[in-house]
N, C-alpha and C positions, 0 to 999 in steps of 0.2 A: 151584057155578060154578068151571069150573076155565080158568085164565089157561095161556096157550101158554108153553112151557117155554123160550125165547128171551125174551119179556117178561118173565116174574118175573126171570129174571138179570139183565136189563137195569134193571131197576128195581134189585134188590138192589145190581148194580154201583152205580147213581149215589147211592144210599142211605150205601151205604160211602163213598164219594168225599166227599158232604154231611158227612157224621155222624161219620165215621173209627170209633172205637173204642167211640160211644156209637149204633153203629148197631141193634143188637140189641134196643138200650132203645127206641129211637124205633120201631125194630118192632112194639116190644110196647105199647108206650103209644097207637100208632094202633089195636092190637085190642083193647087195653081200653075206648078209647073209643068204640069201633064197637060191640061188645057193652054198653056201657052204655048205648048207642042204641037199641038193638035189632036193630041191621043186621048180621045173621051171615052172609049173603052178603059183605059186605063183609069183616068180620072174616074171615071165610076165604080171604079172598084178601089179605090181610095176614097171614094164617098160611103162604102159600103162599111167600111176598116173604119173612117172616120166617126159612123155613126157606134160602132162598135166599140170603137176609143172611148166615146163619153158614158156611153154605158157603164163598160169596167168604175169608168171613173168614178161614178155616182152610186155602183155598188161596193167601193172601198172606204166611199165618204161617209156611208148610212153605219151610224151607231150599233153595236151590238144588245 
């Protein structure tokens, strides 16, 4: 299942915003919990969010 590439930022945006610096973690803590579920649909679209988290993150870290 793949999410529209405006939502996962959008989500990653407010993720970062919530989380600040522990956003990466809370990424990854929603796909381990998903696959300890069994839910790999899910988890993969927390993988998708997750990739989108570090992104933001790397574009708030880069110097002006």
């Amino acid at each position: 299942m793949l999410i529209a590439d405006g939502e996962v930022f959008k989500a990653a945006r407010l993720i970062v915003d919530r989380h600040g610096a522990r956003a990466a973690d809370y990424a990854q803590d929603q796909i381990d919990q998903l696959t300890a579920q069994g839910d790999e649909i899910g988890a993969e679209a927390w993988r998708q969010i997750a990739a989108a988290v570090a992104e933001v993150q790397r574009q708030t870290r880069r110097p002006d």
